[in-house]
DOKOL-790679 format. One line per 5 residues: number of its first residue (from 1); their letters; for each residue z, x, y of N, C-alpha, C. Coordinates in pm, whole numbers. Example, Ala and Ser with C-alpha at 12.3 -4.5 7.8 and 13.67 -1.06 7.14 Angstrom:
# DOKOL-790679
1 = as = 780 1319 -569 780 1230 -450 780 1320 -330 | 708 1285 -225 714 1367 -106 787 1290 3 $
This chain:
# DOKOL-790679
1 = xxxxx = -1480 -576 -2540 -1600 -533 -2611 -1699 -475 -2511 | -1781 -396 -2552 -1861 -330 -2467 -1953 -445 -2383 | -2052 -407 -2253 -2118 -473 -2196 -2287 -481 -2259 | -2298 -578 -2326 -2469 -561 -2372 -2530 -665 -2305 | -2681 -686 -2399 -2767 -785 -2324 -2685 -911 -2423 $
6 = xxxxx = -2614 -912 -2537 -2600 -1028 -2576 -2434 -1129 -2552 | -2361 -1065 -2447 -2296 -1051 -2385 -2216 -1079 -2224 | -2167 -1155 -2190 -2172 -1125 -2040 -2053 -1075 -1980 | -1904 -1046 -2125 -1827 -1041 -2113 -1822 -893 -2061 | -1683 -874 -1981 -1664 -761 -1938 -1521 -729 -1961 $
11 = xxxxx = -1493 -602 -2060 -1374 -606 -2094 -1296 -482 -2014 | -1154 -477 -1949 -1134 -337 -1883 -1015 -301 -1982 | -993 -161 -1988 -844 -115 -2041 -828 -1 -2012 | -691 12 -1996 -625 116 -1945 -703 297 -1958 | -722 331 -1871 -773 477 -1928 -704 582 -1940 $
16 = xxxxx = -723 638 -2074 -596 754 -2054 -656 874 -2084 | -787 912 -2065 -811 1025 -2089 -866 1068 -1973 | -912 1217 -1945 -923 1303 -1813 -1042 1261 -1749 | -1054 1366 -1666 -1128 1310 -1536 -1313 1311 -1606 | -1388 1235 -1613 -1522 1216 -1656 -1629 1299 -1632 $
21 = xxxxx = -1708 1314 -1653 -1823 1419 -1599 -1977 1305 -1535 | -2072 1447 -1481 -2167 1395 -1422 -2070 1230 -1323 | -2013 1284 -1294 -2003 1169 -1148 -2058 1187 -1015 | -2100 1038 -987 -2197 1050 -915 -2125 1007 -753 | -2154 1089 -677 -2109 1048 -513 -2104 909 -451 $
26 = xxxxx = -2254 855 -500 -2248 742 -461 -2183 655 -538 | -2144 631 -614 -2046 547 -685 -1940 587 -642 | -1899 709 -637 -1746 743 -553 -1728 628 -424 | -1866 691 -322 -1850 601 -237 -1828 453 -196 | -1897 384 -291 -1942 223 -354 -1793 179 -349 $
31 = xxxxx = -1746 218 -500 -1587 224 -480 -1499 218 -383 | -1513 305 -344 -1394 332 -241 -1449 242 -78 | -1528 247 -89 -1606 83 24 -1519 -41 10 | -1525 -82 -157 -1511 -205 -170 -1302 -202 -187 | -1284 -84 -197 -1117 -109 -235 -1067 -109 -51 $
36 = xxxxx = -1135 -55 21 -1116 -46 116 -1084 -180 205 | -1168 -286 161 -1128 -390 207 -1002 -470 167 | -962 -395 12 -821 -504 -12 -688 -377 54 | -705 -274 173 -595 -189 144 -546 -283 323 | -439 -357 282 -368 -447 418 -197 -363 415 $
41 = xxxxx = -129 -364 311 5 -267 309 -9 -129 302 | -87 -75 259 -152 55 262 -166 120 405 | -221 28 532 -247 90 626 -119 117 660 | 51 38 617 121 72 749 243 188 605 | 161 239 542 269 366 476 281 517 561 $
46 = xxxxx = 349 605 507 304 718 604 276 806 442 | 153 863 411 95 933 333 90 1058 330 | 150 1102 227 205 1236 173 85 1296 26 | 50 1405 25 45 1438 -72 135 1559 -165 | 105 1566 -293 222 1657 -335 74 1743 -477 $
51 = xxxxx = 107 1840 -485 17 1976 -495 47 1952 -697 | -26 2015 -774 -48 1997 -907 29 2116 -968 | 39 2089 -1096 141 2128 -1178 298 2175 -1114 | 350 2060 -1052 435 2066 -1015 570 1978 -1078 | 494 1904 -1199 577 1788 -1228 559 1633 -1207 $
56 = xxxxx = 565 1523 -1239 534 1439 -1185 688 1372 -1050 | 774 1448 -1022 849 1391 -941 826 1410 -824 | 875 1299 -728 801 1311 -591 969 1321 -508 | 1028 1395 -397 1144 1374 -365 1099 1358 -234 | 1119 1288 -128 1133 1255 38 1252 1286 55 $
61 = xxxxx = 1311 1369 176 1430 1421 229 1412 1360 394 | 1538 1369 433 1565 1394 583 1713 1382 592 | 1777 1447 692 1889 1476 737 1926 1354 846 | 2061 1307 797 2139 1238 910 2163 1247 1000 | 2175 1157 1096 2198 1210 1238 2314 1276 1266 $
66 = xxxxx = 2358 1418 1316 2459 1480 1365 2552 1362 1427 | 2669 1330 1424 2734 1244 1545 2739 1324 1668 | 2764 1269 1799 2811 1293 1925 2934 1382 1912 | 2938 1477 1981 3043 1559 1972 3063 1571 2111 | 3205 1473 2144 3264 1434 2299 3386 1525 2321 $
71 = xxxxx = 3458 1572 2220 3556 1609 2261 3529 1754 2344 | 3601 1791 2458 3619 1864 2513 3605 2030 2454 | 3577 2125 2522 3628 2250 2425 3726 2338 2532 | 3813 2407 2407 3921 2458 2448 3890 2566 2458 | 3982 2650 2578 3909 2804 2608 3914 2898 2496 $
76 = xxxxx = 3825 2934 2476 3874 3027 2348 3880 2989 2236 | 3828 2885 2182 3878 2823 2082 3744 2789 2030 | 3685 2804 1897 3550 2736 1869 3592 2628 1767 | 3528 2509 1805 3519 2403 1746 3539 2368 1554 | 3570 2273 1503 3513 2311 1380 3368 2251 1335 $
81 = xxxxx = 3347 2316 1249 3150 2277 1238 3086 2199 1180 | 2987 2102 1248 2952 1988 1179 2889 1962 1069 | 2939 1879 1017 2864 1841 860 2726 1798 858 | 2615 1828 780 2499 1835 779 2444 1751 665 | 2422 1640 669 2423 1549 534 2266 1512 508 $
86 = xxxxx = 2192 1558 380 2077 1566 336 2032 1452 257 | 1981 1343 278 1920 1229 163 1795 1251 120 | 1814 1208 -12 1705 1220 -93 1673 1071 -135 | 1520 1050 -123 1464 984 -196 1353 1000 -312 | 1396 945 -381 1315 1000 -533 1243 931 -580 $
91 = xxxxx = 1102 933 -605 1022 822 -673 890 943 -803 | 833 850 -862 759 900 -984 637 892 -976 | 553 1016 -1035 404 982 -986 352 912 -1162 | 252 841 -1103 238 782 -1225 49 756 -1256 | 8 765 -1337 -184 739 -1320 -197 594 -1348 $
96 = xxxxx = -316 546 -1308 -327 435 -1340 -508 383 -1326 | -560 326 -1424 -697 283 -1415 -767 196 -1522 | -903 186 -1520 -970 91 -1639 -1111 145 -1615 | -1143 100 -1717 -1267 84 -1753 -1396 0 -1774 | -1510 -19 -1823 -1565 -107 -1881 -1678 -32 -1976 $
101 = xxxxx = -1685 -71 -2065 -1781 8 -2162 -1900 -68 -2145 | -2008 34 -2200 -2149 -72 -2153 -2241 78 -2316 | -2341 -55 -2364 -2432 61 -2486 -2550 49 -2425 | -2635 103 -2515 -2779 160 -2499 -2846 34 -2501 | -2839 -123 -2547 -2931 -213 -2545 -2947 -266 -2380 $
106 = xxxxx = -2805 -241 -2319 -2813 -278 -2135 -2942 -212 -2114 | -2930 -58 -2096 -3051 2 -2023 -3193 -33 -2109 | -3198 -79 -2214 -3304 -132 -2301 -3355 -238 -2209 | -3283 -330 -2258 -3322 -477 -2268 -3255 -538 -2155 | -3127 -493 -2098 -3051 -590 -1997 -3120 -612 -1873 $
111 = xxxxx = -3106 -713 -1836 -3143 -769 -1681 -3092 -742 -1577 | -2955 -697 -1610 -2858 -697 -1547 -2837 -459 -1540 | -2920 -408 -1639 -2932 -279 -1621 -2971 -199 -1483 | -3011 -243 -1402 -3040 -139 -1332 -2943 -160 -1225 | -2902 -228 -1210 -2755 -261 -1076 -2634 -280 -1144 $
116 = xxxxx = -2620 -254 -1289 -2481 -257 -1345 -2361 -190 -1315 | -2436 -26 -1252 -2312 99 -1233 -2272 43 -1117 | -2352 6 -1002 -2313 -30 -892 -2228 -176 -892 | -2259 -248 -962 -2193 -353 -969 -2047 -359 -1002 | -2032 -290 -1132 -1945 -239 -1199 -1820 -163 -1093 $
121 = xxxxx = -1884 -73 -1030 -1793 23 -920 -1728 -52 -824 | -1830 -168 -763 -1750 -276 -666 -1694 -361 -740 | -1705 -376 -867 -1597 -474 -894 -1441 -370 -924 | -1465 -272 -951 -1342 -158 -996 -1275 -112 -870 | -1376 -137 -768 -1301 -103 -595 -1194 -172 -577 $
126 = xxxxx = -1217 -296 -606 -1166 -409 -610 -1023 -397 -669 | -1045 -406 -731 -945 -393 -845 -819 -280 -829 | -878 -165 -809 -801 -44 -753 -755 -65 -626 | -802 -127 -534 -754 -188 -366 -579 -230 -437 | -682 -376 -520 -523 -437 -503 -412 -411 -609 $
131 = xxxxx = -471 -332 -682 -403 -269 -765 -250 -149 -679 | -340 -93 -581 -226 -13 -478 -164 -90 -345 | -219 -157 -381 -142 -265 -257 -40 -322 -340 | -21 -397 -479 79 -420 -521 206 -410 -574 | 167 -206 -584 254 -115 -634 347 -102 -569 $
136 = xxxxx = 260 -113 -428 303 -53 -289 430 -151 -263 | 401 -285 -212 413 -394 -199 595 -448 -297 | 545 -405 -406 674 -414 -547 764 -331 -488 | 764 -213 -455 889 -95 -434 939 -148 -264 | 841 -198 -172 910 -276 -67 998 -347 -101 $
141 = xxxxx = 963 -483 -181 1020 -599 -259 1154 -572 -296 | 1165 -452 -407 1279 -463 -485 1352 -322 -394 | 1392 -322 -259 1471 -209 -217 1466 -249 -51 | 1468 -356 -37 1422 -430 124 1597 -509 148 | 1629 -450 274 1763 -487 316 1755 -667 319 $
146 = xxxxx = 1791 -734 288 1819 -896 278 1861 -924 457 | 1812 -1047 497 1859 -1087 640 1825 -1255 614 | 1967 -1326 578 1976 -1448 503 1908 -1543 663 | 1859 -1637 664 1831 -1769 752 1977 -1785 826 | 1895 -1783 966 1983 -1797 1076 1936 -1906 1177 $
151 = xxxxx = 1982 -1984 1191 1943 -2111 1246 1814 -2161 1233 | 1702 -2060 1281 1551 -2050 1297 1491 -1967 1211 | 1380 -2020 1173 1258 -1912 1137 1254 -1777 1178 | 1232 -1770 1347 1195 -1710 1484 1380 -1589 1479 | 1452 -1697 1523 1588 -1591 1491 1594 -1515 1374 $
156 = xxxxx = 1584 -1563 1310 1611 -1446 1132 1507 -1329 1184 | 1387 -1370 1216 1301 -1210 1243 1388 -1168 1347 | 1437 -1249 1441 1460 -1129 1551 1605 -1084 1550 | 1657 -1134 1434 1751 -1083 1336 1728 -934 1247 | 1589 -924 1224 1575 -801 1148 1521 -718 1256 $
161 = xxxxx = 1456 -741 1357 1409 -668 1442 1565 -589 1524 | 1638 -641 1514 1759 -572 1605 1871 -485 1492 | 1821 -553 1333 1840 -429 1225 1779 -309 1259 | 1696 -324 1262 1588 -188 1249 1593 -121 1382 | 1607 -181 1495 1701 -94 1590 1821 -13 1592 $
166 = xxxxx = 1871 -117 1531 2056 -71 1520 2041 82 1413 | 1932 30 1323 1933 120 1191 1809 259 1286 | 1814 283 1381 1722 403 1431 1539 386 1404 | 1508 236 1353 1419 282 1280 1277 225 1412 | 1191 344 1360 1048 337 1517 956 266 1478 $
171 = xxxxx = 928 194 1601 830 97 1585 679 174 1536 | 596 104 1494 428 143 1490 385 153 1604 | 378 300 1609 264 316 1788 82 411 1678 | 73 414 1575 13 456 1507 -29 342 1405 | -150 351 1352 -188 233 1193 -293 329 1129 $
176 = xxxxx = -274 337 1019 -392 416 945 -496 360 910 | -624 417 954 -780 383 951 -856 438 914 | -975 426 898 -1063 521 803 -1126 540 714 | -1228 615 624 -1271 575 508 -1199 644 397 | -1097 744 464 -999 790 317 -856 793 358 $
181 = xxxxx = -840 613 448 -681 598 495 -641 708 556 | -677 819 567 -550 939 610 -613 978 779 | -701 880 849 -703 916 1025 -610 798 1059 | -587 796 1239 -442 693 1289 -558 659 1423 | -539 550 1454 -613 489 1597 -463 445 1667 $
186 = xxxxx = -430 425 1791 -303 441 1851 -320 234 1868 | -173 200 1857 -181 38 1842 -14 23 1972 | -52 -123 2022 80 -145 2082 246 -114 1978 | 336 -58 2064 439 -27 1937 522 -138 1925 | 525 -142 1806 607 -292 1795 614 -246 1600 $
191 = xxxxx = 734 -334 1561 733 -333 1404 621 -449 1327 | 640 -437 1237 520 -505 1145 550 -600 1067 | 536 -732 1075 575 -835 949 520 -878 845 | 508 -875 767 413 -875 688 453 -1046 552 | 390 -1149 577 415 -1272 571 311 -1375 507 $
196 = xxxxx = 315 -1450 414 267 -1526 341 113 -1622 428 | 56 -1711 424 5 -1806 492 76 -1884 545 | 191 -1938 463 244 -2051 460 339 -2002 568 | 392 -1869 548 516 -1837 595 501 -1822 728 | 336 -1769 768 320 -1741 916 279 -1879 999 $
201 = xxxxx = 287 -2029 951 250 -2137 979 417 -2126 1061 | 517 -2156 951 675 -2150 1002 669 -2050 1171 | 640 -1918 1154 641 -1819 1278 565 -1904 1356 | 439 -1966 1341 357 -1971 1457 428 -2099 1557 | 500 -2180 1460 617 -2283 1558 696 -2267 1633 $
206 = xxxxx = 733 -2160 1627 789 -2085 1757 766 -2073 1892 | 856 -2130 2029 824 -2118 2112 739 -1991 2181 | 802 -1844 2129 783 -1747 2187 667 -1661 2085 | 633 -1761 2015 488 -1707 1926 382 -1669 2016 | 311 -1547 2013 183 -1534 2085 70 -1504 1945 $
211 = xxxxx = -14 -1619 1963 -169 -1577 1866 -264 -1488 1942 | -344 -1410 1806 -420 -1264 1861 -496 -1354 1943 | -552 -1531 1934 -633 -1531 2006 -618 -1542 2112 | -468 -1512 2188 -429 -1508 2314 -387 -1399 2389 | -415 -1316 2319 -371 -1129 2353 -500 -1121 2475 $
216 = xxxxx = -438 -1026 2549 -521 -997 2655 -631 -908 2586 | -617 -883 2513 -727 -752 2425 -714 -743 2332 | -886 -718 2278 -914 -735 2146 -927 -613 2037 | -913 -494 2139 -925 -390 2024 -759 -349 2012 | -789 -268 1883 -638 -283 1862 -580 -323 1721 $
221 = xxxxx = -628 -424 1673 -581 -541 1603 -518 -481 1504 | -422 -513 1435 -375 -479 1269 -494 -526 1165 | -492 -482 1038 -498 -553 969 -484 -662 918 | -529 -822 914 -489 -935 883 -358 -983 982 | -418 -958 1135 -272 -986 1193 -381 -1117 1263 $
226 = xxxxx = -202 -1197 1277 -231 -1285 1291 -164 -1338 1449 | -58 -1267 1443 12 -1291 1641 80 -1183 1649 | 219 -1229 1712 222 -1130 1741 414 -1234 1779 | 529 -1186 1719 659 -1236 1769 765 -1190 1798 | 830 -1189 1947 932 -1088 1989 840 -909 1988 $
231 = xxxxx = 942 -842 1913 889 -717 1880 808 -698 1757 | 746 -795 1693 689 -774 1527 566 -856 1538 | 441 -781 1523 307 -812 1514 338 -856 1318 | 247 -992 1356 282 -1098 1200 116 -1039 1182 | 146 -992 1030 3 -967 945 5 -1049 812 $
236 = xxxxx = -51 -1125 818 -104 -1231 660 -48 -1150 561 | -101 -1151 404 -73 -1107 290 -61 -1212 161 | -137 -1212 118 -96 -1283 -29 2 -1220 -98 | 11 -1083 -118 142 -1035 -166 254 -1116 -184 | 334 -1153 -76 417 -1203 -10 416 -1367 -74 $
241 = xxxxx = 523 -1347 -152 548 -1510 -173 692 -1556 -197 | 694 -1672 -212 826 -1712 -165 971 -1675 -289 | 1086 -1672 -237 1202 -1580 -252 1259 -1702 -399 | 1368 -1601 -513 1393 -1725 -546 1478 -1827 -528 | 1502 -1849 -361 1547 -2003 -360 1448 -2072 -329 $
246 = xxxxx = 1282 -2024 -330 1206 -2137 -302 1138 -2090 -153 | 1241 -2011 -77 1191 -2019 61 1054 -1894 67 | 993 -1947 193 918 -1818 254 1012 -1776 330 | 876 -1625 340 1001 -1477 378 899 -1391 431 | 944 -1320 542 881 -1204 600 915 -1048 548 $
251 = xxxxx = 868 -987 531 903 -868 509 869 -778 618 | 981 -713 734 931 -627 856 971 -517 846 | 875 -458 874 878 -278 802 894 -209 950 | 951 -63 949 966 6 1082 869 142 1029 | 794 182 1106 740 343 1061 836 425 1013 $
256 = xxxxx = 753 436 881 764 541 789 901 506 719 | 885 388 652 997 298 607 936 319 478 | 778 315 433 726 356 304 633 448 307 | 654 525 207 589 657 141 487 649 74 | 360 654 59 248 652 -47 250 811 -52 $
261 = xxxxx = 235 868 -210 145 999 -236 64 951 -330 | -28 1092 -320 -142 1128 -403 -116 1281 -442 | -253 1300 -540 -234 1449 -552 -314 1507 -505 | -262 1635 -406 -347 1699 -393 -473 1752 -388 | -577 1750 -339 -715 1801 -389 -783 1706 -488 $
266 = xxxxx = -710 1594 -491 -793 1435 -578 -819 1319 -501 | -937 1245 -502 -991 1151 -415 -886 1071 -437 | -868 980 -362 -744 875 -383 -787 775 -451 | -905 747 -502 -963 654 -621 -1086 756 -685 | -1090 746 -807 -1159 867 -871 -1266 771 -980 $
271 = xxxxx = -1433 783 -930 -1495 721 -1053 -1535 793 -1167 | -1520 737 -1247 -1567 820 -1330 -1607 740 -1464 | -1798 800 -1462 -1928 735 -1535 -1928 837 -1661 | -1939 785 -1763 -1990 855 -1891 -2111 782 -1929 | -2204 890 -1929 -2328 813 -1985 -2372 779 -2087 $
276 = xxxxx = -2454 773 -2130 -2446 709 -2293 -2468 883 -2352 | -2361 856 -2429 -2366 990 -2571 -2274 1114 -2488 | -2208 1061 -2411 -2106 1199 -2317 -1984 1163 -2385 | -1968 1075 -2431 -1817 1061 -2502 -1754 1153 -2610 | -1835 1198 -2657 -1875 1354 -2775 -1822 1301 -2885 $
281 = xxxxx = -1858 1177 -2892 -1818 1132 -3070 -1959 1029 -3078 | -2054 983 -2967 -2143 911 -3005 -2314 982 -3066 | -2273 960 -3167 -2423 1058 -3261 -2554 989 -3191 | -2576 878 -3234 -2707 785 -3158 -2718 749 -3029 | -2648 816 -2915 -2567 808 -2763 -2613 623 -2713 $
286 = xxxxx = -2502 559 -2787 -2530 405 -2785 -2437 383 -2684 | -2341 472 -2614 -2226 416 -2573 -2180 535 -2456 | -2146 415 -2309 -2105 480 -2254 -2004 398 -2108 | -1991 458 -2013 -1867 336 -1950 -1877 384 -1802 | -1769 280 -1718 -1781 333 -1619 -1638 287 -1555 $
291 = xxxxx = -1567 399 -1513 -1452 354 -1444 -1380 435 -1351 | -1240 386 -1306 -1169 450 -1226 -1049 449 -1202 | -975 592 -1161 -830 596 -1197 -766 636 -1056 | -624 628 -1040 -580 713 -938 -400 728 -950 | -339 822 -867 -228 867 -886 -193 805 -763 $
296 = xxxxx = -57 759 -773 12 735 -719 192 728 -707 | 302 740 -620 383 769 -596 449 682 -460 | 533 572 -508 602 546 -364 706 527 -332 | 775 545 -250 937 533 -222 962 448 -61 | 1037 443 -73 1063 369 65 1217 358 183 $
301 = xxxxx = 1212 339 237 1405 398 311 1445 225 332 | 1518 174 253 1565 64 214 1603 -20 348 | 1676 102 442 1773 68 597 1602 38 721 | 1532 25 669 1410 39 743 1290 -49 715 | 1337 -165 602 1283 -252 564 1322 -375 522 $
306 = xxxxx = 1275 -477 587 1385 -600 589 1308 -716 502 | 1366 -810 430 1354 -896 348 1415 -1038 435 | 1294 -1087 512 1371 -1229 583 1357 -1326 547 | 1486 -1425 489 1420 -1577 464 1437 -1686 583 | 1326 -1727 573 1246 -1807 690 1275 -1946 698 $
311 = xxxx = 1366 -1990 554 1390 -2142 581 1524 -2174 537 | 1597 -2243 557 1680 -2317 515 1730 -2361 390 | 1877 -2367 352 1900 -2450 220 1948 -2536 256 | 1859 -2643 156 1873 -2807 202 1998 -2861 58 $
C-alpha cells in the first residue's frame, strides 16, 4: 500500500514499466552510495557491457589453447593445420527492480515528508547492492567445479588452488573500485576465496593461515578480507553458506572466472522518482513513488571456479 501519514508500512514490487522522468542526480547518487557498500562479489567480476537493441542475449567467447607442436618439420613438406576451437558462453540479460509508492497526505501532513525520497533511495541502494551480489553469487553457486574434503580444511583449498593452476586460470593482480565499479587499484596476485564466517573460523586454524592483521601492509586490502592462505586471500560473505551435507565451503574464483554486464549507456542502478500526478492516470496528483531498476547479465567459466568443502563426513 502506498506510504502515508497514517501508515508506516512500506510496500516494494516489482517494476515493469520504463525509465521515470524528472530524476533527480542526487538521488541517483544517494543510491548508488548506499548499494555500494553491499557490492563484496561484484568487485572480483570482470565487467562487460553489451550496446541496445541488440536482443537480450549476452555470448562470452575465447579460443582454446593451440597445443605444442613438437614434431619436427620435414623438408618440403608443410605440416597439417591446427584446429582452432571457439567456446561460447551464453547467459541472459534480464531487468530487475521495486518500488515504493508514497500520496499527497506525506508531503501534507507527514513527519517523515521531507527526508522520505532520500530515505527511500538508501533504503533501495540497499536493496539493489544485494540484490546483484546474489545474482552474481547464484550463477557462481550452480556452475562451480566441486573439490570434495581432503584430509584438511587448509588442503581442500590448496586443492583448488592447484585446480585453477592446472586449469590456466590467473590470479587477481587487479580488484575493481570506485564509485561506478568499472576503475582497478593493483592488489598482491593471488586467487580469491570467498567464505562464510563460520567457514573462515575452520581456515583461520590453519598452521599456514596469515591474518590481514599481520600483513606487512595495510593498503591494498580486498573487500571483507579477512587473511590471507597459501595462494588465496579469504574474503567473508554471507552469501556463502553451508553445502547440502551440512558442511562449510569456500568458493575460490581465478580472474575473470565471472562476467557481470550492463547496458550500454545505462547507470548500473537507475532511480527513478515520479512525482505526485506524473503517473498520467492520477487526476487529483495524490500519487506518486520512488524507485529503482537495473540490467543485468552473468556467466561464468565453470574450470575457473571452485566449490570447496571444508569439513568432513562424520
Amino acid at each position: 500500500m502506498p506510504y502515508n501519514k497514517y501508515s508506516t508500512g512500506r510496500s516494494e514490487n516489482v517494476a515493469d514499466s520504463g525509465t521515470g522522468i524528472n530524476t533527480s542526480e542526487f538521488y541517483d547518487r544517494n543510491l548508488l552510495e548506499t548499494a555500494r557498500e553491499k557490492f563484496i562479489v561484484s568487485n572480483f567480476t570482470s565487467k562487460k557491457t553489451m550496446p541496445k537493441y541488440e536482443g537480450n542475449g549476452v555470448i562470452f567467447s575465447y579460443y582454446e589453447p593451440i597445443p605444442a607442436f613438437t614434431t619436427p618439420l620435414a623438408e618440403g613438406i608443410s605440416p597439417a593445420g591446427s584446429a582452432l576451437s571457439k567456446v561460447n558462453i551464453r547467459a541472459t540479460m534480464n531487468g530487475y527492480g521495486a518500488f515504493v509508492p508514497f500520496t499527497d497526505d506525506l508531503d501534507i501532513y507527514g513527519e517523515d515528508g521531507a527526508n522520505f525520497k532520500k530515505d527511500v533511495t538508501s533504503n533501495l541502494g540497499g536493496a539493489a547492492g544485494e540484490t546483484q551480489e546474489a545474482l552474481i553469487f547464484a550463477a557462481i553457486e550452480a556452475s562451480s567445479t566441486t573439490i570434495a574434503f581432503n584430509t584438511t580444511a587448509g588442503q581442500t583449498v590448496r586443492d583448488a588452488e592447484l585446480t585453477l593452476r592446472k586449469a590456466l586460470g590467473d590470479k587477481f593482480t587487479t580488484m575493481v573500485t570506485g564509485s561506478t565499479n568499472y576503475g582497478t587499484s593493483p592488489v598482491r596476485a593471488a586467487y580469491v576465496g570467498l567464505v562464510s564466517v563460520d567457514g573462515a573460523v575452520l581456515i583461520e586454524s590453519e598452521s599456514e593461515y596469515l591474518s590481514v592483521e599481520n600483513y606487512g601492509y595495510s593498503d591494498g586490502l580486498l573487500p571483507n578480507e579477512v587473511g590471507t592462505y597459501k595462494g588465496v586471500r579469504v574474503c567473508e560473505s554471507t552469501l556463502v553458506e553451508q553445502n547440502g551435507a551440512g558442511h562449510e565451503r569456500m568458493f575460490v574464483l581465478a580472474e575473470e572466472s565471472v562476467f557481470e554486464t550492463g547496458i550500454r549507456g545505462m547507470k548500473k542502478i537507475q532511480t527513478i522518482i515520479k512525482e505526485l500526478g506524473e503517473n498520467g492516470d492520477d487526476e487529483l496528483n495524490q500519487n506518486g513513488s520512488v524507485g529503482s531498476k537495473f540490467n543485468l547479465a552473468v556467466a561464468t567459466r565453470p574450470e575457473w571456479c571452485c566449490d570447496c568443502d571444508l569439513e568432513a563426513t562424520i
